[in-house]
N, C-alpha and C positions, 0 to 999 in steps of 0.2 A: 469731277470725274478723275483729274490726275488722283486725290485721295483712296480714289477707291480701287485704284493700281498701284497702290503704294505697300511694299514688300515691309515687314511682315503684320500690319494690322489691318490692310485693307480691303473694302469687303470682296472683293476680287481677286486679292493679295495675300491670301490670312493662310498659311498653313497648319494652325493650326489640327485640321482633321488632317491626320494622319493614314486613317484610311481611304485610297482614291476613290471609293464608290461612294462616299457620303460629303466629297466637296462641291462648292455650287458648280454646276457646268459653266458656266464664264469664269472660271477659276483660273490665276496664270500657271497653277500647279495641274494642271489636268492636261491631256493630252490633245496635242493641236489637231487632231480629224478624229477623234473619238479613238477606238481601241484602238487601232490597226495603226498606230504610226508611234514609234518611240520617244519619240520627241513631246518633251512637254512646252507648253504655250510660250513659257517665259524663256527658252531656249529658240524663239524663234520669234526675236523681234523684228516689230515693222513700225513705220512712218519715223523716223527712216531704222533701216532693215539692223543697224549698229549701234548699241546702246552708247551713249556718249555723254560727254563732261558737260560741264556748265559752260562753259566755255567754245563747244563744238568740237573738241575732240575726239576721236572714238576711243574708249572705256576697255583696259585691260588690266590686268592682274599678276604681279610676278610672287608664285608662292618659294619657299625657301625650297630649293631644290629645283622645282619646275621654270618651264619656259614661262614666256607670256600666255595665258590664256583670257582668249576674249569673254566678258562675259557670258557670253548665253554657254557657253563651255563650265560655268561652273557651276558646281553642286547647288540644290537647294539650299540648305544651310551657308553655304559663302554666300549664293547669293544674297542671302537674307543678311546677314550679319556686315555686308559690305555696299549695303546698299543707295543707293544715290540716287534725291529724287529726279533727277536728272533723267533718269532711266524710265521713270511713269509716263513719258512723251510713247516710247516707243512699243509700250504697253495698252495704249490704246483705244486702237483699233478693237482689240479685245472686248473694251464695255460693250455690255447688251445697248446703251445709249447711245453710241460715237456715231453712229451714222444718222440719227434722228439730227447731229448738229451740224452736219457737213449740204446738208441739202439746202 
């Protein structure tokens, strides 16, 4: 399951459709309560809610010019291009499966 929250080829994970109405809906590029909320999935991690290092640390980004920005603050493309499988922990809850293993 981590593989298949794994930013950018996995099948959860795959941006590549570009347009949002033809991505799977368990998609972490889709939006986390369907239309109505701006926020896309992978901008709203959970278990635990901070995307974080190998190590247990929580996961930020300092771009030239900018502050630290935490993960789920950055773009699709950083995220993709910066990605740490690290971060598939807190992806999911997402799979259509993750709760079929938790019982």
């Amino acid at each position: 399951m981590l593989a298949d929250m794994t930013a950018p080829f996995g099948q959860y994970a795959n941006d590549a459709d570009s347009v949002e109405s033809s991505r799977d809906y368990y998609s972490i590029y889709n939006r986390v309560d369907g239309m109505s909320s701006k926020k896309l999935r992978y901008q709203v991690p959970m278990n635990p809610s901070v995307y974080q290092n190998p190590d247990g640390t929580n996961s930020t980004f300092l771009f030239p010019g900018d502050p630290y920005k935490p993960v789920a603050q950055l773009s699709i493309t950083d995220f993709n291009d910066n990605f740490s499988p690290s971060w598939a922990i807190s992806l999911l809850p997402y799979h259509p499966e993750f709760y079929n293993t938790t019982n």
